[in-house]
N, C-alpha and C positions, 0 to 999 in steps of 0.2 A: 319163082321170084316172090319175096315178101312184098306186102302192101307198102309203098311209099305214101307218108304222111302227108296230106293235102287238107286243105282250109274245113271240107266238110267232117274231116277225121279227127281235127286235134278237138280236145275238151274246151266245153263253151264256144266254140267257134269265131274265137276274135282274136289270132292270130292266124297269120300267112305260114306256107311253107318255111319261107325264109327265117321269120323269125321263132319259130316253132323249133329250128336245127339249131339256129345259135344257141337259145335257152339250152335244150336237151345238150348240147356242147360245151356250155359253162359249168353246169351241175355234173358233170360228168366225173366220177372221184370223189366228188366230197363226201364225209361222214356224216353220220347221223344229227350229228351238235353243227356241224357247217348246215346245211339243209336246212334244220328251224329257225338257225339265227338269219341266213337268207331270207327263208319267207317271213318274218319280220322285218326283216331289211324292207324288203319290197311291198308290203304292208303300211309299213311307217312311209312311205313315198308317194302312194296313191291318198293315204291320209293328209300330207303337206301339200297336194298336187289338189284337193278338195273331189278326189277321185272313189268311185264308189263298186272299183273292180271288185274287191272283193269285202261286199257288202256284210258279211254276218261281223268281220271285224269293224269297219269303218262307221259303222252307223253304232256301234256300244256307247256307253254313259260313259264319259269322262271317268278318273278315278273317283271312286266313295271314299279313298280316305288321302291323309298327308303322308303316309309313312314313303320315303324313297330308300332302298338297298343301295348303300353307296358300294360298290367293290372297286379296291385297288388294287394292283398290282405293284409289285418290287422286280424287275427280271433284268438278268445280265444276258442271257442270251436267247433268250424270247420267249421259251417254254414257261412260264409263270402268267406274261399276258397271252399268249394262246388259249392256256386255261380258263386265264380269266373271262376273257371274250366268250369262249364254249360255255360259262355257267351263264352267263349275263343272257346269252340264246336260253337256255336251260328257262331262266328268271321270266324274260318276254313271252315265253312261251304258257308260263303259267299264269301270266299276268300281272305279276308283280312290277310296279313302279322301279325303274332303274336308273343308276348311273355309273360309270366304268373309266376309273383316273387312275392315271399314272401317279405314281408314290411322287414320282418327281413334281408334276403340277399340282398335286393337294396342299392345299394352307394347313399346315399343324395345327393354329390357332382355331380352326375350323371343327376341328374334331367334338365340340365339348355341344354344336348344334347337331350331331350325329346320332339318330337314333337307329340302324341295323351295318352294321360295317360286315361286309366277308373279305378274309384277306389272303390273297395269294403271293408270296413273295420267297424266291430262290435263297441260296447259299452258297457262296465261291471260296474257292481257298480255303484260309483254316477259319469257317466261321464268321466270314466276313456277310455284311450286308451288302446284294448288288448296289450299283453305283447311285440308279435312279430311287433308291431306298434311304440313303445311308443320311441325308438331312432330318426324315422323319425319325426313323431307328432312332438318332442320338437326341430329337426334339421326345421322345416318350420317354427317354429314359432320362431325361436331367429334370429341374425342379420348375421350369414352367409349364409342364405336361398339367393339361385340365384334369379335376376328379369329373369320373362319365358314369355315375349313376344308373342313367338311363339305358345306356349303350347297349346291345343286344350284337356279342361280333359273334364270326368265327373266323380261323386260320387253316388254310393248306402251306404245309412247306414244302419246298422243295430241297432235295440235296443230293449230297454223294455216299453212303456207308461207308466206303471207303477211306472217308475221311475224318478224320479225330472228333472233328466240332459238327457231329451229322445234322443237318436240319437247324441249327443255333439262329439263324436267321427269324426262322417262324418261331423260336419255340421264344424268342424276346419278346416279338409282337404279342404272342401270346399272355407271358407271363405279367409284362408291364400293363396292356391293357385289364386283363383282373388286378392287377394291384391297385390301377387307377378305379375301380367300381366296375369295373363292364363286367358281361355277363356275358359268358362261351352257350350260346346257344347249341352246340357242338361240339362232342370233342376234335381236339385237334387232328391232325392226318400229318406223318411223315413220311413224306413221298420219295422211294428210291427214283434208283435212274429208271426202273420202268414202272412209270407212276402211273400211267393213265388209265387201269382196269381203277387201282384205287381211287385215283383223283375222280373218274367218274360216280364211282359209289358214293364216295364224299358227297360231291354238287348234289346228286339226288337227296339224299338222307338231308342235306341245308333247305333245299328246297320242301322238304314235306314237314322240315321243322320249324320254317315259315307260314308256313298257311295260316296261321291261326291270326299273323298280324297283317295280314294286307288283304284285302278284300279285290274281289277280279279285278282286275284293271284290263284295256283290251289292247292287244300286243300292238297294235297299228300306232296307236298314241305315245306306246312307251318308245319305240323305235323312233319316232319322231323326237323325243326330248334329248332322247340321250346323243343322237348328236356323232355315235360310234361307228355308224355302217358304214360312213362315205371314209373312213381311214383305214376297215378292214378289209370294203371288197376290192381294191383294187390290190389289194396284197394275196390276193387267195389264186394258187396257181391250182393246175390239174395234178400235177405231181406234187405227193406230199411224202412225210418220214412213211408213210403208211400205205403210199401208192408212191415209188421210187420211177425214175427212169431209169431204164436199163441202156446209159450211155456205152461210149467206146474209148481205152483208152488209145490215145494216140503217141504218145512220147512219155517215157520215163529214162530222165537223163542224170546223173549225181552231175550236181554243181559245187560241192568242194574235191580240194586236190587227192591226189592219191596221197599224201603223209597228214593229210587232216584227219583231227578223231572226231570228226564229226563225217555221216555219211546223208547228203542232204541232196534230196532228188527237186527236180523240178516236173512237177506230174502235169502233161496237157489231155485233156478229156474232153472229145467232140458232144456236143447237145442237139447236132443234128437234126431235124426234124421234131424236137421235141416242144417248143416255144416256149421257152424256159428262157426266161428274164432275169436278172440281175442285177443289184451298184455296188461300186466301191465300198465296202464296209463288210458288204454281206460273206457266210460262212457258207461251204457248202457241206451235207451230209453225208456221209457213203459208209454206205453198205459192204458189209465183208466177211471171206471166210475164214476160217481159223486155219494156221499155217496144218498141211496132212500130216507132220511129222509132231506135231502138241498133239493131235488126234487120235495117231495110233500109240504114244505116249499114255497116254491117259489108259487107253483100251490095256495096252500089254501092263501096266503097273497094277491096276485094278483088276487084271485078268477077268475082261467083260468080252463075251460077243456083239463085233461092231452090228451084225444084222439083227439083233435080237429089236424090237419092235418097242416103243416106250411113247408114252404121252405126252405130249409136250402142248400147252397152248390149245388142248382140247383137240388134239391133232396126232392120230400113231403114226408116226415113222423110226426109222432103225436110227438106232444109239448112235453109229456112225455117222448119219447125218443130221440129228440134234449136236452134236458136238462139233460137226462143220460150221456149221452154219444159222444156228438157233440157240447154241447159250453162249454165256461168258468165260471163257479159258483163260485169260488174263490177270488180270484185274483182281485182285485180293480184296475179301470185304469181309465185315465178320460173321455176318449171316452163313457164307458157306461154309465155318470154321466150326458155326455152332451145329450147324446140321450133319455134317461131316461127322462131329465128333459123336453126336445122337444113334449116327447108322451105326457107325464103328465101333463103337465102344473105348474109344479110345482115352485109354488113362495120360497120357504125354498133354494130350490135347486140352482133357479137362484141367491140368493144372494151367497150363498153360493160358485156357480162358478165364480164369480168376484172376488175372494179373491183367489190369488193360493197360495201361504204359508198356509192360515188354510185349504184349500181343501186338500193342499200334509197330510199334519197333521193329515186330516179326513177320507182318505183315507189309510193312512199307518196302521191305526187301525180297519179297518173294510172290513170285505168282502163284496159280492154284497148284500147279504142277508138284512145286517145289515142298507145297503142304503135303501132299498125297506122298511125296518121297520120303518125306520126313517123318510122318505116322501113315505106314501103310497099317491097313486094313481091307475088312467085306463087308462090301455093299452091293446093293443089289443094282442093276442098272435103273431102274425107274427111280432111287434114292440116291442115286447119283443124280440125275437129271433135276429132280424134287431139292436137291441139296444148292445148285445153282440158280443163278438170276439170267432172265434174259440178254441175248447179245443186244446193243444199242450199239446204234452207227454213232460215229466220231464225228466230227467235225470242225471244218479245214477252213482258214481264213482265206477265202479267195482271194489269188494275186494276179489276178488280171480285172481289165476295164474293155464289156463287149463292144465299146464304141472303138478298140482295136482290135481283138480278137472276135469278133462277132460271135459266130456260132458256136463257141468254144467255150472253156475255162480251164485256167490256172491256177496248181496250186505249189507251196514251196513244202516240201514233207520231208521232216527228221525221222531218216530210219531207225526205228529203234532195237539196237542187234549187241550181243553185248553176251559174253560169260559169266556163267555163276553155279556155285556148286558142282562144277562140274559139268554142264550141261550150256548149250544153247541157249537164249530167252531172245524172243522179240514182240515188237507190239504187234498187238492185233490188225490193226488195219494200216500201220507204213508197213507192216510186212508183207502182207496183199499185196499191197501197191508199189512196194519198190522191188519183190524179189517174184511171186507167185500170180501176179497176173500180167500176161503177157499183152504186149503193143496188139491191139486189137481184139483184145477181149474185151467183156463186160462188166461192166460195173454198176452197181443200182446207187442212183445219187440224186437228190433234190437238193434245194434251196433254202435256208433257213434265211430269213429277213433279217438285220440287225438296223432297226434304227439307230439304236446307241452309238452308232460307229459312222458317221455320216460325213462327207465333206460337209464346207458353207454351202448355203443356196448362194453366197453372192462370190464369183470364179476371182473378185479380186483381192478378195481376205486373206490375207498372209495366215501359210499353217507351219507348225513345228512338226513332225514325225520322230517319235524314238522309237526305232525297233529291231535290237538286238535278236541278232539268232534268224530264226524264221518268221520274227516279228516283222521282219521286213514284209510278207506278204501282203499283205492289206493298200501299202504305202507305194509296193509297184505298182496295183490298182488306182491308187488314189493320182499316181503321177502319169499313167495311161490318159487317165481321163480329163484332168488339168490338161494333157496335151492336146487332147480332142477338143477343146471346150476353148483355146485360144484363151485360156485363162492367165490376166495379168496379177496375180497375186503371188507375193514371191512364197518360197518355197525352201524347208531347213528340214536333212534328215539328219538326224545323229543313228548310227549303225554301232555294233560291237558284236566278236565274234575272236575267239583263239589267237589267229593269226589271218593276217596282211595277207601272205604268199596264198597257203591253205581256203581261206573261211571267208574271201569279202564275196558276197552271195550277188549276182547280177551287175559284176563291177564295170560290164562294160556298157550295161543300160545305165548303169547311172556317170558313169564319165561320160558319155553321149546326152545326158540331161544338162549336164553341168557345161557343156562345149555349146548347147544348143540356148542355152542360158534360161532353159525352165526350172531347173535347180539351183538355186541363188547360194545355196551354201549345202556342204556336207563335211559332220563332223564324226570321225570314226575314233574310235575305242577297241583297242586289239591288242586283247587283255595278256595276251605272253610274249609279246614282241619284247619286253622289257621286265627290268628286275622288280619293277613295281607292278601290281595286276592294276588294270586301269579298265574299269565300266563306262558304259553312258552316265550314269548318277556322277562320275568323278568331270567328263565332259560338258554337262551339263552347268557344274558349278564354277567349271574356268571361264566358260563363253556366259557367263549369270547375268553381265550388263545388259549384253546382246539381245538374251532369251527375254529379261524382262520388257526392254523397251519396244520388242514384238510383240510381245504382250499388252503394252499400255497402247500400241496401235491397233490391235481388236483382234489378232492373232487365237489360231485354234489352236491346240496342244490336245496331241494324241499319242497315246501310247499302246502298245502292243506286245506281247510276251510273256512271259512266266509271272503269274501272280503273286506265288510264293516270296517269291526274293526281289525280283528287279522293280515290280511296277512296285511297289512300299520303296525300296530305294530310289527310284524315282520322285517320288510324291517329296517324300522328305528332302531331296536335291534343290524340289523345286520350292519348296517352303521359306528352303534355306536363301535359295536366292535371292524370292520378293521380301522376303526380310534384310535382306544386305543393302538391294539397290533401288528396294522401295522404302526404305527407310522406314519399316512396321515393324513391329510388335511381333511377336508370337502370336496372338490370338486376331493382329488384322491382317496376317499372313494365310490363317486356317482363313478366316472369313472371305479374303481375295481369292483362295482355290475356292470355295464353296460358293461363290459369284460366278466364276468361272463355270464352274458344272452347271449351276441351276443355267446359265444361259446357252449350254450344251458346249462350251468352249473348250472343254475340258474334257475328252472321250477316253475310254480302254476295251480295249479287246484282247484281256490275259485271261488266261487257260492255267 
């Protein structure tokens, strides 16, 4: 038997057993950047507490200088301020004076007392600024923006390559802050979807490109100012993107009819034994393998042996199982187009990539598969591998609330299954999940937090919900838990989807909301029932009286779905409204949404 940990065994001797298991049970999982930013955490507390645990930090000199590292964050779905948080650990660790704000809480007018700015801030859609960004973004770029002289920034972005406008989020911040006088103490960083070997490189090389300006400071003191641990540690689970559970699922059912073209599962997945917390807003992650038949696809077109043995991640296993389950098979980017074309030699390809409007074109229509079919060639299996990006999990807006489903979670998932060229195509992870993993198999899945996405703290504040398609997910969550919560706030979905008969997704929870009189209104959009096509954005602007004087009641509005097209039709639906029946202006119409956000009244969760 191993020694069991007792009072005389643990280090320093001033803790019990008991509390000796809990610590070793909370740290359990975390990474290296979670670990320092803790023991700062708990540093800065024995320093507020006049505590002298752990003496070589608490007893240091106050800061020798003034300079404080403001970092912000911009994030739509949390990966920009996770980062940020991990550098700010990074910062306290080295002793650098800190502060860690949200783009949405910083004063723009503030900037011009700003002597070291680092900025982390994402990219959605084509180029757009996240939501909690998009005040400041448009405050630097118009003409009251201060000259910053002094300024010392840097920028990480975050983005998709897949996407036309990669990174345009950072590379604003970037470009406006040097036009205003600041100084890129760094260069910038454009971070794919798997960012984090670079994002770390990044934080380090900012951090060593600091020193010269801030003199020790002792971590105890800065944890104490900044004021950020008590919002992060209660968000820090065991299971992370990087330490998964390996849930079960339970039910995969299609919730439209058999003549809908849409084929739309409703996925439940037991959490079991895992303590795995959740709220309405939040996303869940998962993990998945690439369907076997894209696999052996790849293999027989490339003419590669699946066993043949390749590197991956600083890790040899066979090409068959890098291509299960460790790169991306889907998802078109141009990174693989240009590497592909390097091994290959491929002349189609090279003209091909000279032309980026028809590459964006020919890429948006095709997965990897479809390139490889297209310009076949030889390569070697390790330049195949070398030619792709890592697989990243997906992630599902949770539709359920565990104050009904407890141990559980729900998600609503559009399979994505469809012809082309001849051939097959589905997505990545609803193919997993609605065709290839079977009712009681596995699934590796954590929890992404989405503050941005939140009910009111007060259950009696009237909320709007639009959420065509699978946007509905979030809003069955949100009305689980209004029901749990004896919440007197009334309650408006507007839905939209094909067809009535086919595509109303959970029609009998929500006729059973509406009988039960937790749903005070539901207005639906079903868009081929009629010779006219009719969305939410056209629903929106008939019920316009309605919407706004829920609004002038302190009403939330939240939207959910396609960012592309709907939530932009949306936005402008609603523009259009408080201009009609609030009697504004254009510009005190933008101002009334932009009140609306800043007091978080105004949420989205589009993909």
């Amino acid at each position: 038997m191993s020694e069991q940990p007792n009072q005389q065994s643990i280090p320093g001797a001033v803790l019990n057993e008991q509390q000796w298991n809990a610590i070793t049970q909370a740290i359990a999982g975390l990474s290296k950047e979670q670990l320092t930013w803790v023991s700062g955490y708990i540093a800065g507390m024995a320093a507020s507490q006049g505590g002298a645990a752990l003496a070589p930090v608490t007893a240091a000199a106050a800061p020798a200088n003034s300079n404080v590292l403001t970092i912000l964050y911009g994030s739509q779905t949390g990966n920009a301020k996770h980062l940020a948080q991990a550098f700010q650990a990074k910062a306290e660790a080295a002793g650098y004076n800190s502060k860690l704000v949200s783009m949405a809480d910083f004063k723009p007018r503030s900037l011009k007392s700003e002597t070291h700015l680092a900025v982390f801030v994402s990219t959605h859609g084509e180029g757009d600024a996240p939501d909690d960004a998009i005040e400041l973004h448009e405050f630097l770029g118009g003409k009251k923006a201060p000259k910053v002289p002094n300024l010392k920034y840097a920028v990480l972005s975050l983005g998709d390559s897949s996407y036309e406008f990669f990174c345009q989020t950072g590379k604003d911040f970037d470009s406006r802050l040097a036009s205003l006088g600041g100084t890129a103490v760094i260069s910038r960083a454009d971070c794919d979807v798997d960012y984090e070997a670079q994002a770390e490189s990044w934080s380090d090389s900012l951090i060593e490109a600091l020193k010269s300006d801030f003199d020790s400071v002792p971590a105890a003191s800065v944890a104490a100012q900044t004021g950020t641990a008590a919002q992060t540690l209660g968000a820090t689970s065991t299971y992370t993107k990087k330490a998964p559970f390996k849930a079960t699922l339970l039910e995969s059912l299609k919730i439209t009819g058999r003549d809908s073209v849409k084929d739309i599962r409703h996925i439940e997945i037991s959490l079991e034994d895992s303590g795995i917390t959740y709220k309405p807003g939040d996303a869940l992650g998962v993990w998945f393998k690439n369907a076997p038949s894209l696999v052996e696809a790849f293999l027989t077109e490339l003419s590669l042996d699946g066993n043949e043995k390749v590197t991956v991640a600083d890790s040899e296993i066979s090409l068959h199982d890098a291509l299960s389950g460790k790169l991306e098979l889907t998802l078109s980017y141009p990174n693989f187009i240009k590497a592909y074309q390097a091994a290959t030699g491929s002349e189609s390809l090279a003209t091909l990539i000279e032309d980026k409007a028809t590459l964006r074109t020919y890429m948006a229509e095709r997965q990897l598969i479809d390139i490889v079919r297209d310009h076949p060639g030889k390569l070697s299996a390790q330049e195949l591998v070398e030619a792709m990006r890592p697989l990243t999990p997906r992630l599902y807006s949770i539709a359920s609330s565990q104050a009904e489903v407890e141990d559980e979670v729900h998600l609503t998932v559009a399979h994505v299954d469809y012809d082309a060229f001849g051939h097959r195509h589905q997505g990545g992870a609803s193919g997993h999940l609605c065709e290839y993993l079977e009712e009681g198999g596995e699934v590796e899945v954590f929890v992404e937090s989405n503050d941005n996405f939140r009910l009111p703290d007060d259950p009696n504040t009237p909320v709007i919900m639009v959420g065509p398609g699978t946007g509905i997910a979030p809003f069955r969550a949100f009305m689980q838990e209004r029901d749990a919560q004896e919440a007197e706030g009334k309650n408006w979905l507007f839905f939209g989807n094909p067809h009535f008969t086919q595509d109303f997704l959970y029609q009998v929870e929500w006729q059973g909301y509406v009988k039960d009189g937790l749903l005070d209104k539901i207005t639906l959009a079903f868009s081929r029932d009629q010779k006219e096509k009719v969305y939410v954005q056209h629903r929106l602007k008939e019920h316009g009286k309605d919407v706004f004087e829920w609004l002038e009641q302190g009403a939330h509005f939240y939207v959910c779905g396609d960012a592309m097209h709907m939530a932009k039709d949306v936005e402008n639906a609603l523009l259009e409204l408080i201009q009609t029946h609030g009697n504004k202006s254009e510009e005190e119409a933008k101002a009334y949404v932009v009140a609306l956000r800043k007091a978080k009244r105004y949420q989205k969760d589009v993909y």
